[in-house]
C-alpha positions in Angstrom: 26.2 94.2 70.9 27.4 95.0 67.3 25.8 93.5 64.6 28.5 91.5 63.4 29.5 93.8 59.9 27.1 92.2 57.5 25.3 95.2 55.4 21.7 95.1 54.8 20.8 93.6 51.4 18.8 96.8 49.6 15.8 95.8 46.8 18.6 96.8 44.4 21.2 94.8 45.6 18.9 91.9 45.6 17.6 92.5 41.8 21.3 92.1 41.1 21.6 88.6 42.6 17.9 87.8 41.1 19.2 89.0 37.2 22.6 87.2 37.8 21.6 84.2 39.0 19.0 84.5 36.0 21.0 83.6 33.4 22.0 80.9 34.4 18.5 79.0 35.4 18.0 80.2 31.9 20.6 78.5 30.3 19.3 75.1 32.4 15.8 76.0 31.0 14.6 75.3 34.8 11.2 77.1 34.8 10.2 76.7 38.7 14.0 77.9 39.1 12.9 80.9 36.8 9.7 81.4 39.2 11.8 81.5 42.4 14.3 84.1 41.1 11.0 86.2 40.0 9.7 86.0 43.3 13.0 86.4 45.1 13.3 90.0 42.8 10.3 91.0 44.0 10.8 90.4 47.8 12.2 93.3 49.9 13.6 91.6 53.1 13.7 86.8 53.6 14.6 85.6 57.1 14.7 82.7 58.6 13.8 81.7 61.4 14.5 78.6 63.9 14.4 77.6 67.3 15.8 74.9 69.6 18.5 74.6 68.7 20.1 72.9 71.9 24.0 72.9 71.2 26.3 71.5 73.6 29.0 69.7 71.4 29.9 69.2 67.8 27.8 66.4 67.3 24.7 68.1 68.4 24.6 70.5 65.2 23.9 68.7 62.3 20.0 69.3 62.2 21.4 73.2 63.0 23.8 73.1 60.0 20.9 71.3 57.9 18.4 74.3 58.3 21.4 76.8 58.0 22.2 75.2 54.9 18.6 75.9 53.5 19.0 79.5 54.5 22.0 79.5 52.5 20.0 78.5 49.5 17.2 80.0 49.9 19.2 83.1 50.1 18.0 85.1 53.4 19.3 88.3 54.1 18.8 87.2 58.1 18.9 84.0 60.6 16.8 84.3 63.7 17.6 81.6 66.1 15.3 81.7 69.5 16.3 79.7 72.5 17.4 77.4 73.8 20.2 78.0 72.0 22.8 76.1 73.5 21.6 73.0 76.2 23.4 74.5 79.3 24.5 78.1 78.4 28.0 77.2 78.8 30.6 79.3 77.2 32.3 76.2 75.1 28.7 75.5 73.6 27.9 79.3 72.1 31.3 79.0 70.7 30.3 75.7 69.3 27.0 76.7 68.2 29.2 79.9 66.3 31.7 76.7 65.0 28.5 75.3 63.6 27.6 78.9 61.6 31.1 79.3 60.0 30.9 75.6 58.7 27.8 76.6 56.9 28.8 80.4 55.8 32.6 80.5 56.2 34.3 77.6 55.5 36.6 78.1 53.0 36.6 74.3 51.6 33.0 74.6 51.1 32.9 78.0 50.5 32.5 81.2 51.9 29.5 82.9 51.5 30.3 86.4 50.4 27.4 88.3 51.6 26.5 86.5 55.0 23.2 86.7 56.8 23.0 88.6 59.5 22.4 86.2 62.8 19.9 87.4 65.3 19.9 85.6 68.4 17.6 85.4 71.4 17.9 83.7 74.8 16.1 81.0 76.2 14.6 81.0 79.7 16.7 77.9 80.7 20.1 79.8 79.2 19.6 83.4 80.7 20.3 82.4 84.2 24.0 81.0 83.5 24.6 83.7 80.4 27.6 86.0 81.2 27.5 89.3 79.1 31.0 88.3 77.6 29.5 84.7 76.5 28.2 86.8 73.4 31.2 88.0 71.8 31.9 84.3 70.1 28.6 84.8 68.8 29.1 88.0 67.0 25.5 89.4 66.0 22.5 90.7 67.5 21.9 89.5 71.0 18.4 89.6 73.0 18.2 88.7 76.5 14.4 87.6 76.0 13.2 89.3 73.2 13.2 92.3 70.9 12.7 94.1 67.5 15.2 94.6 64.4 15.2 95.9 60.8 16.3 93.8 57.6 15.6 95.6 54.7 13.4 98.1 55.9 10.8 96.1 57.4 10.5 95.7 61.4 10.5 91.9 63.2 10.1 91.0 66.5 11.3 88.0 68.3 10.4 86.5 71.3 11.5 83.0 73.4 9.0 81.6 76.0 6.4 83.7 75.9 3.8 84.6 73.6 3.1 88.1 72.0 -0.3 89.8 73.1 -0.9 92.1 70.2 1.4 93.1 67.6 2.6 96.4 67.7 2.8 99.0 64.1 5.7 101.2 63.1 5.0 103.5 60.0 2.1 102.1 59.6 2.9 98.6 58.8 1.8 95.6 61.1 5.4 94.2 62.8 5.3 90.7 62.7 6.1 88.6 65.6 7.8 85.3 65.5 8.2 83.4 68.8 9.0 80.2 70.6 6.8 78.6 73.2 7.0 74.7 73.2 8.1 72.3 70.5 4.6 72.8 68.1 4.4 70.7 64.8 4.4 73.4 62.5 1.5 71.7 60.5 -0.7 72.6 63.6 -2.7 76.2 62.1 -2.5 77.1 65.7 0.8 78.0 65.2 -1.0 81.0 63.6 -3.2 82.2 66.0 -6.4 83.2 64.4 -7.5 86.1 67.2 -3.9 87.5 66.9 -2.7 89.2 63.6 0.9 88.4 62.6 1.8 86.4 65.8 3.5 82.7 64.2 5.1 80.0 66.3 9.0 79.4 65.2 8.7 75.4 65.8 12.0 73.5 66.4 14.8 72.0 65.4 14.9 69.5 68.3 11.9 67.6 67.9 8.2 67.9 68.0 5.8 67.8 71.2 2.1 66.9 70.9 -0.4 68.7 72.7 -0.9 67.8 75.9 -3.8 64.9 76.5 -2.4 63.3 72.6 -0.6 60.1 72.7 2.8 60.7 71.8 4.0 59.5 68.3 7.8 58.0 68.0 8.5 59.7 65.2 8.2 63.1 66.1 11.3 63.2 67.7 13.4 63.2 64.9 11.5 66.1 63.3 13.3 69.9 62.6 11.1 72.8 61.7 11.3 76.4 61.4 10.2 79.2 59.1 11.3 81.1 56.2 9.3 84.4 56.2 9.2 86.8 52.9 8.6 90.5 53.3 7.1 92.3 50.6 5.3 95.4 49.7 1.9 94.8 51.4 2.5 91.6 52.8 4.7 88.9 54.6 5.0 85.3 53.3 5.3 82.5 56.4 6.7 78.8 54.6 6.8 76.0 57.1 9.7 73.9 56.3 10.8 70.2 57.0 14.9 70.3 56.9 14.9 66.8 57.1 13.4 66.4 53.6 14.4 70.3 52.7 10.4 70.7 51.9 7.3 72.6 53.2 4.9 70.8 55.7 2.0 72.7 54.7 0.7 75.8 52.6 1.5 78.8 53.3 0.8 81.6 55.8 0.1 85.0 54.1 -0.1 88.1 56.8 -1.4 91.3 55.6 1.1 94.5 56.7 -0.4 97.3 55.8 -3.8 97.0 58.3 -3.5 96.1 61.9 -6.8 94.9 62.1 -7.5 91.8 64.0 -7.0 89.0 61.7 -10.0 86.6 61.0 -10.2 83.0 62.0 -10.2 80.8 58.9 -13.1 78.8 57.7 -13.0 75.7 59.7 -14.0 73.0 57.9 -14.2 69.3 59.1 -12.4 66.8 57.7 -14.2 63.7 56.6 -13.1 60.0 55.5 -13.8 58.9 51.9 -16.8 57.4 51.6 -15.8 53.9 51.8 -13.3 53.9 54.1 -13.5 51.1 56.7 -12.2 50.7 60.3 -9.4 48.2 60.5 -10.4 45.8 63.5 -7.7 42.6 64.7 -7.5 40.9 67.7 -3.6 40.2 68.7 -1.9 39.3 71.9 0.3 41.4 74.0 2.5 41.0 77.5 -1.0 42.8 78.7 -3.1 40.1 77.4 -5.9 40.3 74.5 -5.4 43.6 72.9 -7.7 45.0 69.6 -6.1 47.1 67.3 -7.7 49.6 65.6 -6.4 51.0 61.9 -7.5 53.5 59.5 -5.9 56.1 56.6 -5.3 59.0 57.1 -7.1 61.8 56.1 -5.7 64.4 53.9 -6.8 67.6 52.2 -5.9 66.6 48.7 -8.2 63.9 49.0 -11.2 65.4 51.0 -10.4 68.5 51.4 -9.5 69.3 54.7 -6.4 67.2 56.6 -7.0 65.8 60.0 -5.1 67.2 63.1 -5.7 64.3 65.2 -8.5 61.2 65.9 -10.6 61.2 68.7 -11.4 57.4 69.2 -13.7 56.4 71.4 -14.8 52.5 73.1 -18.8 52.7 73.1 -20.4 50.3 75.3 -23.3 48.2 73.8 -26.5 48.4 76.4 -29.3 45.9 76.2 -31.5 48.3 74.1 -29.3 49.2 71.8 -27.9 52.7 73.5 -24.2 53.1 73.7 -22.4 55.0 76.1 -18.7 55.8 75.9 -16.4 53.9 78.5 -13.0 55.0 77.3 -11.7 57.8 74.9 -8.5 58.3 73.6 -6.7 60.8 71.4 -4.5 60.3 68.4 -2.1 61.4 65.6 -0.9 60.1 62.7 2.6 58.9 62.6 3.8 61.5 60.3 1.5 64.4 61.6 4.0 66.8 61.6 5.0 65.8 58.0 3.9 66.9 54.7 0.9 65.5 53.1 2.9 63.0 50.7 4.7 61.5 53.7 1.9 61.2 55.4 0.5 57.2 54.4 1.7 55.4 57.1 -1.9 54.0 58.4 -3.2 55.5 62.0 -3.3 52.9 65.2 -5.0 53.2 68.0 -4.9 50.2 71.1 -7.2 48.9 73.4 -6.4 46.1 75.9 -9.5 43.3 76.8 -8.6 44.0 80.3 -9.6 47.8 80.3 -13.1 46.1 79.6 -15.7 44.1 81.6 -15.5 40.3 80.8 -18.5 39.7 78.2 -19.8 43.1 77.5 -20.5 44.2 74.0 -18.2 46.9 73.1 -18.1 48.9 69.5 -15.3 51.2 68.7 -15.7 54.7 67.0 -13.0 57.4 65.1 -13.9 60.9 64.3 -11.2 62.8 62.3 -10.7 66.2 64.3 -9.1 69.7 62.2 -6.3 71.8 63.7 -9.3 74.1 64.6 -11.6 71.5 66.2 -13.9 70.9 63.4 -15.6 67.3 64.1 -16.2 65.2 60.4 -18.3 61.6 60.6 -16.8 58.5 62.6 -15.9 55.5 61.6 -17.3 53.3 63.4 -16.4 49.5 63.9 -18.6 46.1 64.4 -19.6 45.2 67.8 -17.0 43.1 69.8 -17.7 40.6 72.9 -14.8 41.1 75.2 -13.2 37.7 76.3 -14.4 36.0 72.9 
């Protein structure tokens, strides 16, 4: 398929922009403005990149149109959208999902974008089976069936939906990174990166966010939409994890080295840890299950100890005659803005436990350990003894 007419954006094309759009950041005295035009001089190729998308009518694009809008500021010379692009793979949703595109970059009341992105799409597994070769025209860019690899500015990409990547490949000596979609990750998870493969990053999703399997799920999560903006430069590639609802990162940076295809090292795990006098939140309530004890605590975050919290392992410890405990039930939890940013995340975590899950008089004491993306265990919090039934 044709890729749609749009040029590629050279280094000196994009200086242009850069100096232009200089003058006036200038005029506004807007220093981190000044900083950003600096950096976007510098960078050689900027795509974005999304998944998830899930069109089937008008409606259904508005967290599509918010990320394409942040592309649109942020200036990308390409939009990568991984499957499932549509929720169907009906012909009337692609040429909604293209409806949704022009609003952003071709609608003439808002604007047309004179130098477009180029779109780069890539089938989902769900999509492929009812996809008719013809389905693509209203689409009008690059088209993979399940995958592939394409050029913006001079540096290679790959793209993949549904599966993951088992080494990156090299092309003139430069490490190709490797975007993909497997699953609806919160991009705040560093397992998105995976620390035994170089270059290989999870794309997240604009249709919500799925905790890991054995995690109690978390309401919120479903109104989240993530993806990446990736910067290319000389010797490396850039990965920002971005929030569209808020139009913000969710975390620091990814930084993946180009020019060596060596294996790339796992980061220093460190454990998180609560402050040092933190306490565990204990109340009894009542519930259509009968008693119920509520556990609460803060969460914990890297600008206050150092190292955030991907989740709470929080254990019920039964209280033997001599003293011993033994754990009886264990649960696993997030915060409720886990897949936010660090400043949204102050909501405090919960964590239930009904009387009835529990012997009748037995002496039970409740523990949290904070847990890092990596598995890196800090120092519970652990609660006062409780007598079930009074």
């Amino acid at each position: 398929m044709a890729d749609g007419g749009c040029r590629p954006v050279s280094r000196a094309v994009r200086f242009i922009r850069a100096a232009a759009a200089l003058a006036a950041a200038l005029a506004a005295s807007g220093c981190a403005d000044f900083a950003e035009l600096v950096d976007d001089a510098r960078a050689v190729a900027r795509i974005g990149v999304i998944a998830h998308p899930e069109v089937e009518w008008p409606k259904s694009t508005e967290r599509l149109q918010k990320a394409l809008a942040y592309f649109r500021r942020r200036r990308v010379d390409a939009v990568v959208i991984l499957g499932e692009l549509t929720k169907d793979g009906y012909m009337n949703q692609y040429r909604v999902l293209a409806q949704a595109w022009d609003k952003v970059f071709r609608d003439p009341v808002k604007g047309v974008d004179p130098h477009p992105p180029r779109r780069i799409c890539v089938l989902g597994g769900r999509e492929r089976g009812n996809f008719v070769e013809s389905y693509g025209d209203a689409l009008e860019g690059t088209l993979f069936a399940d995958g592939g690899e394409f050029d913006v500015g001079g540096f290679r990409f790959r793209a993949f939906c549904g599966r993951r990547p088992s080494s990156p490949p090299e092309a003139d000596g430069r490490v190709v990174p490797v975007f993909f979609s497997d699953g609806k990750p919160a991009l705040t998870d560093e397992l998105c990166f995976y620390p035994r493969v170089s270059a290989a990053v999870r794309a997240g999703s604009l249709s919500g966010v799925a905790p890991r399997q054995g995690y109690e799920p978390v309401q919120s999560a479903g109104s989240a939409s993530q993806g990446l903006v990736v910067t290319a430069y000389g010797d490396e590639a850039v990965v920002e994890r971005i929030d569209f609802v808020h139009a913000e990162r969710v975390a620091p940076d990814w930084r993946i080295p180009l020019r060596r295809a060596d294996v790339r090292k796992a980061p220093p795990d460190a454990a998180p840890q609560f402050w040092a006098d933190t306490r565990l939140k204990l109340t009894r309530g009542q519930s259509g299950q009968g008693p119920v004890y509520k556990l609460e605590w803060p969460p914990v975050l890297a600008k206050y100890t150092g190292v955030r919290a991907g989740s709470y392992e929080v254990e019920a410890l039964l209280v033997r005659e001599d003293g011993r405990t033994a754990a009886i039930k264990r649960a696993y939890v997030l915060s409720p803005s886990f897949h936010l940013s660090e400043e949204r995340d102050t909501a405090p975590v919960f964590c239930n436990f009904y009387a009835s899950e529990f012997a009748e008089g037995s002496r039970v004491r409740f523990a949290v350990t904070p847990v890092s993306a990596l598995g890196a265990r800090g120092r519970p919090l652990v609660s006062e003894d409780v007598v079930i039934g009074r």
